[in-house]
C-alpha positions in Angstrom: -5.8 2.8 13.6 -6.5 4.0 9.9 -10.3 4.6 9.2 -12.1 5.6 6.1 -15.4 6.9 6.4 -17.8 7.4 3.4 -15.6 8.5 1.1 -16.5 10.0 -2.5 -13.9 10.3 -5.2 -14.1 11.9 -8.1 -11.9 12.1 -11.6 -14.0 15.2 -13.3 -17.6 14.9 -13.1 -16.9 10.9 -13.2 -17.5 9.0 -9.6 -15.0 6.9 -9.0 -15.7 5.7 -5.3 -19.0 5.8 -3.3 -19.2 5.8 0.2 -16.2 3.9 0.8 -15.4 3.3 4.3 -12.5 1.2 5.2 -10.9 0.7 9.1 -7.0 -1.1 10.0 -5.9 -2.0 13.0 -2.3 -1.3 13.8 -0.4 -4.9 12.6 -2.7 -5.6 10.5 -2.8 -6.4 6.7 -6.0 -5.8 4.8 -6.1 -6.6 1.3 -8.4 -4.6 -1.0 -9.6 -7.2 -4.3 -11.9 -7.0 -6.9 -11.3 -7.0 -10.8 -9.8 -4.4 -12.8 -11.7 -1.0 -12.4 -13.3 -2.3 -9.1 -11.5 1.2 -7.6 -8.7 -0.2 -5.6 -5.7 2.4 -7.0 -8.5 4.6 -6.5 -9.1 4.3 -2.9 -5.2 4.4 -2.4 -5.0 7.5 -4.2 -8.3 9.2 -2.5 -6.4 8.2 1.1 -3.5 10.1 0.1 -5.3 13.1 -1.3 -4.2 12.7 -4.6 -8.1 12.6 -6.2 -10.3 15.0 -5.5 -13.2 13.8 -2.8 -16.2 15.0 -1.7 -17.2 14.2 1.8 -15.8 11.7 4.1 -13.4 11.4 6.7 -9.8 10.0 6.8 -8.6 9.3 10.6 -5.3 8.3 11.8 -5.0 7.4 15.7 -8.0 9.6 16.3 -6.6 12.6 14.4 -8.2 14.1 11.7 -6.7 14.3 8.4 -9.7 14.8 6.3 -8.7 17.8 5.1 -5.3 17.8 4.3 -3.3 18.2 1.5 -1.5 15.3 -0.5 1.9 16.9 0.8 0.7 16.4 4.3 -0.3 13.0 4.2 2.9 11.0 4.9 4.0 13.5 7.3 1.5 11.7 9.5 2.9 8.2 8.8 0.5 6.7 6.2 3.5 5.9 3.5 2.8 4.9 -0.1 4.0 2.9 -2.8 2.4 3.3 -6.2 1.9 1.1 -8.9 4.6 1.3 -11.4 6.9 2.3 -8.6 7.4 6.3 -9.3 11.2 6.1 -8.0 12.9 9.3 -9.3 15.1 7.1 -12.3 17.9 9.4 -12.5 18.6 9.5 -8.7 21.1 7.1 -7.2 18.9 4.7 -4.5 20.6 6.9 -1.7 19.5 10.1 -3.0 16.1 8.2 -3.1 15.8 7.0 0.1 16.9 10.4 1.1 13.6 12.0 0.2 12.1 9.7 1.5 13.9 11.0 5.0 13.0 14.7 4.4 9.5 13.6 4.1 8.9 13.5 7.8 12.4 14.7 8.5 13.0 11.6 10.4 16.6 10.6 10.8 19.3 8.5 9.2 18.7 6.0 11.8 15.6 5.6 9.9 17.4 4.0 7.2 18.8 1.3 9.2 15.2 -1.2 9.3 14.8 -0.6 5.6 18.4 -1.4 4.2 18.0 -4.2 7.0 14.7 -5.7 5.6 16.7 -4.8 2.0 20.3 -5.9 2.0 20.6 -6.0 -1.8 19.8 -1.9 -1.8 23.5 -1.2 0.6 25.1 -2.5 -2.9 23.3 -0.4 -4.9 23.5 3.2 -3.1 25.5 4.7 -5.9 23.7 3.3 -8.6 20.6 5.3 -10.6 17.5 3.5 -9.9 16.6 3.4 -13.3 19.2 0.9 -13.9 17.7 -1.1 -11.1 16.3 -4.4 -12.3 12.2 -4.7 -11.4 12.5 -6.6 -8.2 15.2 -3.7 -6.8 13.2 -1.1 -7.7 10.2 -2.6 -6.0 12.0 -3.3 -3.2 13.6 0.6 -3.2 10.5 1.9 -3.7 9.1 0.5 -0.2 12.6 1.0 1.7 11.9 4.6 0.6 8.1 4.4 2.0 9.5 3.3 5.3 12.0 6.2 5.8 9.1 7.9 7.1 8.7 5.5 10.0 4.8 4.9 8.6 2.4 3.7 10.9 0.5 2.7 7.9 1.8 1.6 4.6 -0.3 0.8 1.7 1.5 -1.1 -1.3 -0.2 -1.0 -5.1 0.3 -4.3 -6.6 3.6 -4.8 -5.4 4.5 -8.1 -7.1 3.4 -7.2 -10.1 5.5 -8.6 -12.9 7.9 -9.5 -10.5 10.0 -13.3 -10.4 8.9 -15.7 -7.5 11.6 -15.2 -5.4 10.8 -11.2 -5.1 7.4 -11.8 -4.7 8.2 -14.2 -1.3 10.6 -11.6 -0.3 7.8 -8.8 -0.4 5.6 -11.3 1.4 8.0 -11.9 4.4 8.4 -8.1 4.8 4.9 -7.9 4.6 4.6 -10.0 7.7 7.6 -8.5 9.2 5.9 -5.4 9.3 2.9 -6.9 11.0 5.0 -7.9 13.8 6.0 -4.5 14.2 2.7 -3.0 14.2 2.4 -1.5 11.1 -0.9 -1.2 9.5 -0.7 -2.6 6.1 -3.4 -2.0 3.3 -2.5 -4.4 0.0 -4.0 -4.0 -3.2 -2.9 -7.0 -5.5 -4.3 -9.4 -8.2 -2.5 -12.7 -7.6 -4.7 -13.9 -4.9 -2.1 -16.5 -3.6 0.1 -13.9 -2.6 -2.7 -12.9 -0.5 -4.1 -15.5 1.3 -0.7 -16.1 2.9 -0.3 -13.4 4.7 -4.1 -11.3 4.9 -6.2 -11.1 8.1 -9.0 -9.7 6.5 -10.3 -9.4 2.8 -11.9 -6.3 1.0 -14.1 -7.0 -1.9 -14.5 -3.5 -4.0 -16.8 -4.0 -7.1 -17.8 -0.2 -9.5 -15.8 2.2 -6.5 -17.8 0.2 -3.8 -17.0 -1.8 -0.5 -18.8 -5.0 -1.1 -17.5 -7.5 1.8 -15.3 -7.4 4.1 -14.1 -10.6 5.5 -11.8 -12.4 8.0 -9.4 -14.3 5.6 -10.7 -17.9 7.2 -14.2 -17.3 5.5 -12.0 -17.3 2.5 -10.6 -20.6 3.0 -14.2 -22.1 4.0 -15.9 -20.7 1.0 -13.4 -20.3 -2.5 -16.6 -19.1 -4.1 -16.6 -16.1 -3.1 -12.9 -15.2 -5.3 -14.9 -16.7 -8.1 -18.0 -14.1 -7.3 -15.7 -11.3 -6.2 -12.6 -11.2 -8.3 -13.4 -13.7 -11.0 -11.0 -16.3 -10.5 -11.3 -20.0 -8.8 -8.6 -21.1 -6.1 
């Protein structure tokens, strides 16, 4: 289990996130919504030490990793995939997904679930993944998260700008990886490719937790997208 515990995050003298306190269960997928500037990148960010904090704790399986420096992080399974993707563009995919296997020097074998889940990348090994088109480099970019054999991954907008058929195959990994145990933490704006696959709902609003919800209340009362996140389903 991942938990956040009060957590204060800072960009200068600016608060970003107050008290923010988050906890996932292994296979499970918790989405973090709100509207633009509610501090979901932010919490993402804070969790993998790349924004300064101030108090808090972050746990993993008991251990704690509180104090630990952004380098550290993944080593202890919580893999990332930021919005925009940050692939290194001039590296081939392999070369890629090898750093992503010198992260927690985990071996090639490691490869084998990613390229599995992501057929489309064993055709592109050679290639630079700036020449990838949006939907490969998405894909790449969380084959490369999984070299470390996370026991949590946390996905930035992962659909974002992104045709349908991408965004269904991000949403069957998604639940493939529950299956497998993996702790998932989504951050995303199209709420239909959330309610599909969510079991429980974060509401952040000005760097704060605001609800936190089994997805069925979501179903029973639509009103509360409308209060949270600003759109009707």
């Amino acid at each position: 289990m991942l938990g956040v515990a009060s957590l204060n995050s800072y960009y200068g003298k600016s608060q970003a996130l107050r008290d923010f306190s988050i906890e996932v269960k292994s296979g499970e997928v918790l989405c973090l919504l709100g509207r633009n500037g509610a501090g979901k990148t932010t919490a993402l960010r804070s969790i993998m030490g790349l924004v300064r904090t101030k108090g808090g704790q972050l746990t993993l399986d008991g251990q704690d990793l509180s104090r630990k420096r952004a380098h550290e992080i993944p080593k202890h399974g919580i893999g990332y995939v930021p919005q925009g993707r940050r692939l290194f563009s001039k590296l081939t995919v392999r070369e890629n997904l090898e750093i992503g296997l010198m992260t927690r020097k985990t071996g090639r074998g490691a490869l084998d679930w990613p390229l599995e889940l992501f057929p489309i990348l064993r055709e592109r090994m050679n290639q630079p993944s700036g020449t990838l088109s949006g939907g490969e480099q998405t894909m790449l970019a969380i084959a490369r998260a999984l070299c470390i054999e996370p026991k949590v991954i946390m996905l930035d907008e992962p659909t974002e700008g992104l045709q349908p058929s991408v965004i269904a195959k991000i949403r069957e990994v998604v639940v493939q990886l529950r299956e497998t145990g993996v702790a998932t933490i989504l951050v995303e704006q199209r709420v239909d490719a959330v309610l599909s696959v969510a079991d429980r709902v974060c509401f952040m609003e000005s760097g704060q937790v605001r609800s936190t919800l089994p997805i069925a209340n979501l179903h029973d009362d639509p009103s509360l997208l409308h209060k949270y996140v600003g759109v009707s389903h």
